[in-house]
DSSP file (Angstrom, degrees, kcal/mol; ACC not computed):
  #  RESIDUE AA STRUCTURE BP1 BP2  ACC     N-H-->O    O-->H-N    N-H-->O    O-->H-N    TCO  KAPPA ALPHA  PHI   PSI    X-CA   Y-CA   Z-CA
    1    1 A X              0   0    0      0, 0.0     4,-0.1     0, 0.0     0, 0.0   0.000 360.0 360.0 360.0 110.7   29.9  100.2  122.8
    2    2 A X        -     0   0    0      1,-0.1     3,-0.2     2,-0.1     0, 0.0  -0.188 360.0-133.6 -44.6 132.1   26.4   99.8  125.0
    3    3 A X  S    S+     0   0    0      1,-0.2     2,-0.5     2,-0.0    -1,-0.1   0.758 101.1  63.7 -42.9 -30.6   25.2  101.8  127.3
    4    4 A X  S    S+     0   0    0      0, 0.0    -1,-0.2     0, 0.0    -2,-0.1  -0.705  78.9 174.4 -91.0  68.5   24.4   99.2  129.6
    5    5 A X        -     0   0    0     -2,-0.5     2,-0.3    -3,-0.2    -2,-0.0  -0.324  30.7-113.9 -78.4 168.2   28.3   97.8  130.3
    6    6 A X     >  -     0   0    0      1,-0.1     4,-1.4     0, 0.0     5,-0.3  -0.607  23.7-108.6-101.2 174.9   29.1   95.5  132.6
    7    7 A X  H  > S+     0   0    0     -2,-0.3     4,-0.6     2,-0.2    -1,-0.1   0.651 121.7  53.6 -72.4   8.6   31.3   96.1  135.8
    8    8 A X  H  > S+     0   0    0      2,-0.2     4,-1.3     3,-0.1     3,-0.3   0.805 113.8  45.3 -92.7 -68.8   34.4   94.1  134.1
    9    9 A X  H  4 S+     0   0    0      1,-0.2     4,-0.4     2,-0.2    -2,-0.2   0.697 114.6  44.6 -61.0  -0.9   34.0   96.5  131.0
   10   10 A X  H  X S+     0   0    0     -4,-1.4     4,-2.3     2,-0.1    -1,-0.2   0.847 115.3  46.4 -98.0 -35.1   33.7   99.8  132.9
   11   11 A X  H  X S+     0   0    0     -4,-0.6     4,-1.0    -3,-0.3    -2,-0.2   0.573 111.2  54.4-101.7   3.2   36.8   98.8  135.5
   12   12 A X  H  X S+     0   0    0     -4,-1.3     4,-1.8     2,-0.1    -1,-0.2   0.749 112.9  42.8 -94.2 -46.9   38.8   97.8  132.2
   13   13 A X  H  > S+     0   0    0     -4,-0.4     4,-1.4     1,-0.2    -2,-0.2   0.995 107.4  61.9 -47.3 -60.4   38.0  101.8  130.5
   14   14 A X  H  X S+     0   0    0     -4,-2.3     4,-1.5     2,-0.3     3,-0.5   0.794 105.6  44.2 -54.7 -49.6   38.8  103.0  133.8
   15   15 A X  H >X S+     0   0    0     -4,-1.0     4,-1.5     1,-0.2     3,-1.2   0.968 116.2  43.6 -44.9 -79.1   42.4  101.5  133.3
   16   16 A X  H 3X S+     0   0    0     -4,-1.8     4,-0.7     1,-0.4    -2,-0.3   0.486 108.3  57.1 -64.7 -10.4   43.0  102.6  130.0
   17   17 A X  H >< S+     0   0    0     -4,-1.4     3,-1.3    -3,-0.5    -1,-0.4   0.954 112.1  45.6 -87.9 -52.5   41.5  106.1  130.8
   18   18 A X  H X< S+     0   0    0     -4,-1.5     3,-0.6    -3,-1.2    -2,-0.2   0.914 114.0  49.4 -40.9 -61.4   44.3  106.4  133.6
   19   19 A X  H 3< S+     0   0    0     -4,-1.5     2,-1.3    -5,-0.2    -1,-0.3   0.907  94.2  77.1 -48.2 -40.2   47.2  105.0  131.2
   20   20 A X  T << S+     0   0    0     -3,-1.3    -1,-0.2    -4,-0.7     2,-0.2  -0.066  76.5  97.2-105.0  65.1   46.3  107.3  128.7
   21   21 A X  S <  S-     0   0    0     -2,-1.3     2,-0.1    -3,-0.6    34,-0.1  -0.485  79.4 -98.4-115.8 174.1   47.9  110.4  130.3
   22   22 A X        -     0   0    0     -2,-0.2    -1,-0.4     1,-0.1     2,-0.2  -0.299  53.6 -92.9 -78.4-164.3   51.1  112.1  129.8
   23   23 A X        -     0   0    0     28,-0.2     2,-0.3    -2,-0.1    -1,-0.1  -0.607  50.2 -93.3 -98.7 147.8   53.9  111.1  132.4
   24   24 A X    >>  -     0   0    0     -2,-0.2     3,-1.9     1,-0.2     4,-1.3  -0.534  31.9-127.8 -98.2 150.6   54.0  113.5  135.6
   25   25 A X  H 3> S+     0   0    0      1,-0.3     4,-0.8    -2,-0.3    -1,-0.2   0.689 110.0  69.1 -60.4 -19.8   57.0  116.6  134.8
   26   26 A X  H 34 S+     0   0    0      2,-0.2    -1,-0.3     1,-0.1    -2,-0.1   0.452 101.2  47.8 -93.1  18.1   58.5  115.6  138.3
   27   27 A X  H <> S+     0   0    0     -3,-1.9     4,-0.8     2,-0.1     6,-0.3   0.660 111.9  45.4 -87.0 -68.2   59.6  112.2  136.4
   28   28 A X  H  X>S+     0   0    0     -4,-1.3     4,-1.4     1,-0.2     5,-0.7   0.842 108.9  50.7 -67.8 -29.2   60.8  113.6  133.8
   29   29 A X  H  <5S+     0   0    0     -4,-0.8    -1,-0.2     1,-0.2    -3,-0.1   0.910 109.7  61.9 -82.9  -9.7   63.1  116.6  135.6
   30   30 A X  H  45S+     0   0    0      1,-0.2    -1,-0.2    -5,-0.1    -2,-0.2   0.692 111.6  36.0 -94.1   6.8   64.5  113.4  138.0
   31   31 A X  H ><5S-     0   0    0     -4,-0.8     3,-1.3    -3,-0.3    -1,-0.2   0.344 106.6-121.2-118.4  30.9   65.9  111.8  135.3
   32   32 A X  T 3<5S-     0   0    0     -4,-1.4    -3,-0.1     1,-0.3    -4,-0.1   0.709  71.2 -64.0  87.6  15.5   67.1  114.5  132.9
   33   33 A X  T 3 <S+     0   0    0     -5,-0.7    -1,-0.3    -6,-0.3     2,-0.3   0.155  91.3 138.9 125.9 -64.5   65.2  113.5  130.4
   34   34 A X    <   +     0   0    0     -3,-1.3     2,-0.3     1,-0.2    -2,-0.1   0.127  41.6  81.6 -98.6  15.7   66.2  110.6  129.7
   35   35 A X        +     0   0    0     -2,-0.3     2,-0.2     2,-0.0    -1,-0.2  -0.220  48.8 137.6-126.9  82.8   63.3  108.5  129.1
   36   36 A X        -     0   0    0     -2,-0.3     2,-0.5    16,-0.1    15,-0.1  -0.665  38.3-152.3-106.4 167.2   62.0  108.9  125.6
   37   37 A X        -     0   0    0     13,-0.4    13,-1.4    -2,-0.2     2,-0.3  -0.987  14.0-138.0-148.2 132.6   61.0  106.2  123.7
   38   38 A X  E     +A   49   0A   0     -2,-0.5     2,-0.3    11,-0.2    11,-0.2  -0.682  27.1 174.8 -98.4 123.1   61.5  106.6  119.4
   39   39 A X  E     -A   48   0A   0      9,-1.3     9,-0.7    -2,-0.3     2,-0.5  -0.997  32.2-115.9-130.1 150.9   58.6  105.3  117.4
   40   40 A X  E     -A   47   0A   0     -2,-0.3     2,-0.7     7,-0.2     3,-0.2  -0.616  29.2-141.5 -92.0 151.9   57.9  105.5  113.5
   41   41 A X  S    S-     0   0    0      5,-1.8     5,-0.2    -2,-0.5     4,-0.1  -0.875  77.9 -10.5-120.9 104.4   54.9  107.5  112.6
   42   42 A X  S    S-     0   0    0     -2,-0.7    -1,-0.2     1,-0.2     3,-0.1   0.695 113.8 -74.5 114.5  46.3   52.8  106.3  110.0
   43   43 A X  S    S+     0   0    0     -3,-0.2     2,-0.2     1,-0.2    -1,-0.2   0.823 105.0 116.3  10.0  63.0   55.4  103.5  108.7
   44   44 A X  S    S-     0   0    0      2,-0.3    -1,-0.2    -3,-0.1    -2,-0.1  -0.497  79.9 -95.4-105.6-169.5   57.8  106.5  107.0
   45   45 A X  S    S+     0   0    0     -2,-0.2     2,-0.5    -3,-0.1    -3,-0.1   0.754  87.8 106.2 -76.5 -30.2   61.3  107.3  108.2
   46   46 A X        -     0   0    0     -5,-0.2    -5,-1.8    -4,-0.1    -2,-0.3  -0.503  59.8-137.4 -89.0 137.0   60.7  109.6  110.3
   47   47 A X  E     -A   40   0A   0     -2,-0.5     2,-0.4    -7,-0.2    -7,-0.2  -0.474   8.0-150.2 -78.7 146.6   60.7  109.4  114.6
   48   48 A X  E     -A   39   0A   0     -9,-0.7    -9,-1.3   -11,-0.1     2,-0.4  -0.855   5.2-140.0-112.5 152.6   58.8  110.5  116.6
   49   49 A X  E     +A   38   0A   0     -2,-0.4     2,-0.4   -11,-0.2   -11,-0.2  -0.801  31.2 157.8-121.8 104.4   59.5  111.6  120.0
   50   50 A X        -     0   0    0    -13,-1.4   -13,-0.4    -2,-0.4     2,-0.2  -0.937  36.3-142.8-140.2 141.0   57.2  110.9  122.9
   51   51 A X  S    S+     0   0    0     -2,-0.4   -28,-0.2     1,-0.2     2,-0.2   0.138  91.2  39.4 -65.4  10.9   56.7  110.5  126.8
   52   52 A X    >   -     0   0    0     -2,-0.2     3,-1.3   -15,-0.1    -1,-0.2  -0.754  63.0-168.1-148.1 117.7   54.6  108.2  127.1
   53   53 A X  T 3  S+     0   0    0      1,-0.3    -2,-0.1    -2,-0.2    -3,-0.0   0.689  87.0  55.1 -20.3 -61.8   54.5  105.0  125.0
   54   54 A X  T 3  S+     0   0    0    -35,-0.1    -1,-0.3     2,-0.1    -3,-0.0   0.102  79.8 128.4-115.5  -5.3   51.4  103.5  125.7
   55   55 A X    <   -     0   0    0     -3,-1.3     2,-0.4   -34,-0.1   -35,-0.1  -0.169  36.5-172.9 -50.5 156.1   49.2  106.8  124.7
   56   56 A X        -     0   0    0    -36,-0.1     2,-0.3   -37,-0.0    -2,-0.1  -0.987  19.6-128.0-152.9 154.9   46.8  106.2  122.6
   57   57 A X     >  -     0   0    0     -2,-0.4     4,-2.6     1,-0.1     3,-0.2  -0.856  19.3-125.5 -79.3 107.4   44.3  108.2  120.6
   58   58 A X  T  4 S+     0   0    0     -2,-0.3     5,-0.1     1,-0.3    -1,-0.1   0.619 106.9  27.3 -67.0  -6.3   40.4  107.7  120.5
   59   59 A X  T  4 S+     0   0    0      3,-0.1    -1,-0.3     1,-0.0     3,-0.2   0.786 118.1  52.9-123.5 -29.7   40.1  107.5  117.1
   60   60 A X  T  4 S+     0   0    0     -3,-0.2     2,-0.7     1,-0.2    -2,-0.2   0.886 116.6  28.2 -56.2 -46.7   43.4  106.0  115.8
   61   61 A X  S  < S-     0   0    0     -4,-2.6    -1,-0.2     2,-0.0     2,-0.1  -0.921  79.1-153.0-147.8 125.7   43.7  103.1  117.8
   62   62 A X        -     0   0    0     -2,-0.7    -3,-0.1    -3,-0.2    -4,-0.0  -0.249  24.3-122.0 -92.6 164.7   40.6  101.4  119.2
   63   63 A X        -     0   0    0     -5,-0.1    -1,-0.1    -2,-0.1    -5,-0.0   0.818  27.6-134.2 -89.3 -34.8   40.7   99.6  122.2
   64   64 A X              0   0    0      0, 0.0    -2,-0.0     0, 0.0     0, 0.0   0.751 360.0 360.0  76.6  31.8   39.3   95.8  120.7
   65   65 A X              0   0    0    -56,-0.0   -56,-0.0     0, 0.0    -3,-0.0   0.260 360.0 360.0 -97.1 360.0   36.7   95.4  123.7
């Protein structure tokens, strides 16, 4: 990434740094819970369980801009 971005690539980071938060705890305690969302981790068997979907990781999964 340049140093020099333009103002279409900074206001597109700026989403994806806002998305990539947990979900706020008064969310979770009004519905009980009940929105977890099952993914496999690392294409094994095993589930994972997490509160927000759409997290993503800076070095696992790149952005492709």
């Amino acid at each position: 990434m340049p140093s020099h971005k333009s103002f279409m690539i900074k206001k597109k980071l700026a989403k994806k740094m806002r998305q990539n938060r947990p979900i706020p705890h008064w969310i979770r305690l009004r519905t009980d819970n009940t929105i977890r969302d099952s993914e496999r981790v690392l294409k094994r068997e095993m589930f994972c369980f997490r509160y927000n979907a759409k997290r993503r990781h800076w070095r696992r999964t790149k952005l492709g801009f």
